[in-house]
C-alpha positions in Angstrom: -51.2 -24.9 -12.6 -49.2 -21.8 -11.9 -49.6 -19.7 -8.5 -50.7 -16.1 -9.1 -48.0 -13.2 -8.5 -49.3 -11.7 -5.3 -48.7 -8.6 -3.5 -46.1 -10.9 -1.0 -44.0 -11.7 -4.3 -43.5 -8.2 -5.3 -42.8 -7.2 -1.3 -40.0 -10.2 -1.5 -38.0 -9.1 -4.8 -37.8 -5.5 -3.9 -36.6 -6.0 -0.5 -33.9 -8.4 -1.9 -33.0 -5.8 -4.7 -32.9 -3.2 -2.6 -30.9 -5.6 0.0 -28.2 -5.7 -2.5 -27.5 -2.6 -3.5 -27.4 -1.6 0.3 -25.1 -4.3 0.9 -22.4 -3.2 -2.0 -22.8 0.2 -1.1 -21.6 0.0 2.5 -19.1 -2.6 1.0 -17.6 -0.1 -1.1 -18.1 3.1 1.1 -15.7 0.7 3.8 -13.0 0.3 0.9 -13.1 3.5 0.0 -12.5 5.3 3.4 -10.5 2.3 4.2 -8.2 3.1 1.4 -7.4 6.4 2.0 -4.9 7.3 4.5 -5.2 11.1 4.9 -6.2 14.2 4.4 -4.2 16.4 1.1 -4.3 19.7 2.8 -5.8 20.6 6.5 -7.7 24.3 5.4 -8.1 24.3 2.0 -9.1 27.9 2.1 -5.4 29.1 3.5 -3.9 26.4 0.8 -5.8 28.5 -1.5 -3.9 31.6 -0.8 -0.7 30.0 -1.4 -1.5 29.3 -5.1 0.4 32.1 -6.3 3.2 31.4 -4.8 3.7 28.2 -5.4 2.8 28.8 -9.3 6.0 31.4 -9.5 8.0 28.5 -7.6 7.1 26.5 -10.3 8.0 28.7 -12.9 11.3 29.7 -10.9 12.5 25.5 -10.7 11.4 25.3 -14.5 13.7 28.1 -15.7 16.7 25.9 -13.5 16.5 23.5 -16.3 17.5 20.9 -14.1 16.2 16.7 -15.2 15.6 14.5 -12.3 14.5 11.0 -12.6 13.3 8.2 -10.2 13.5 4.2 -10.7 14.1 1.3 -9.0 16.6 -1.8 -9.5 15.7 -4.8 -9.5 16.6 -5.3 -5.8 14.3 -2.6 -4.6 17.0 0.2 -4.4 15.8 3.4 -5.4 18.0 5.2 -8.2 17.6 8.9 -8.9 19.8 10.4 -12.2 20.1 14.3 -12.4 21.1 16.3 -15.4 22.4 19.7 -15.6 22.5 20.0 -11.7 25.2 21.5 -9.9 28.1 19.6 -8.2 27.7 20.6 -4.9 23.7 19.4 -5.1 21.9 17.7 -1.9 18.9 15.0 -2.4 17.0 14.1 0.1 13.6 11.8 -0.7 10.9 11.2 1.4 8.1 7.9 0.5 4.8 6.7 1.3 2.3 4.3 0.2 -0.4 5.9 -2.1 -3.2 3.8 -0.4 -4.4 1.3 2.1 -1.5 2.1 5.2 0.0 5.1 6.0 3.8 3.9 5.3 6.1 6.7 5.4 9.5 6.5 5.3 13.1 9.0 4.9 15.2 7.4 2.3 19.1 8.0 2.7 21.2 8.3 -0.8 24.9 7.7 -1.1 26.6 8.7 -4.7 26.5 11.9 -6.7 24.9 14.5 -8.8 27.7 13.1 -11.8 27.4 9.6 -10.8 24.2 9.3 -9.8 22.4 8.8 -6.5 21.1 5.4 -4.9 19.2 4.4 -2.0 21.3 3.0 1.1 18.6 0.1 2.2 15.9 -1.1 -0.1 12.2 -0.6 -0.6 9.5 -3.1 0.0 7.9 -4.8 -2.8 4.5 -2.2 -3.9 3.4 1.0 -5.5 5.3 4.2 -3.4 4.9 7.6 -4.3 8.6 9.4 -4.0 8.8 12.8 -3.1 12.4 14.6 -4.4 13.9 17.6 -3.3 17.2 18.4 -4.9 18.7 21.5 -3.5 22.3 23.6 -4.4 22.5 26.5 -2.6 19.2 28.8 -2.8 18.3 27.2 -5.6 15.6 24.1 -5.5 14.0 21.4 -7.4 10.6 19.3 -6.0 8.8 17.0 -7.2 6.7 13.5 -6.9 6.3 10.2 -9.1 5.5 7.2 -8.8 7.4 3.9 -8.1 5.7 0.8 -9.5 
């Protein structure tokens, strides 16, 4: 003989459903804000009226023509090649973790625009976002990718 589904039945499963979804919402809202580690701009209205400008700096470091590319050996040093830069070029790199802490660090390069540049210590095993700027004179090259 089989007890009837009663009005206390129904009461129990939807509080238990709703229970759970509750439950991995706030679990994933915590992850989420948990995982970011600050803001893009401060007033995106006055980084709106800076568009333009940075569009024709964009344009003005593509007509330079100049190749820049990031890596890492094998023992965390970070390697930067640069093609069709000038001699008397400058690099300087700044990197930070693209989640979870807010690791920033300055990395110093020895070497050359011929010979290439490398990093004096060593990152940490992770993902790190590396932001270039190689600059000769007035003339300047930025840009960010990504370290695996």
């Amino acid at each position: 003989m089989t007890k009837p589904f009663t009005g206390r039945h129904m009461s129990i499963i939807m509080i238990g459903g709703f229970g759970i979804v509750i439950a991995v919402n706030l679990v994933m809202a915590s992850l989420a804000i948990g995982g970011f580690s600050g803001t893009v701009v401060k007033n995106s209205y006055v980084a709106s009226q800076n568009y333009n400008g940075w569009l024709d700096r964009a344009d003005a470091q593509d007509a330079l023509g100049w190749d820049v590319a990031v890596s890492r050996d094998a023992r965390g040093m970070v390697l930067v090649t640069v093609q069709n830069v000038p001699e008397d070029a400058g690099l300087t790199a700044i990197v930070r973790r693209p989640l979870g802490v807010d690791d920033r660090r300055k990395v110093t390069f020895t070497g050359s625009p011929a010979a290439g540049f490398r990093s004096v210590e060593p990152l940490p095993e992770g993902r790190w976002l590396v932001r270039l700027s190689v600059t000769s004179g007035k003339d300047q090259w930025r840009g960010e990718s990504e370290l695996p």
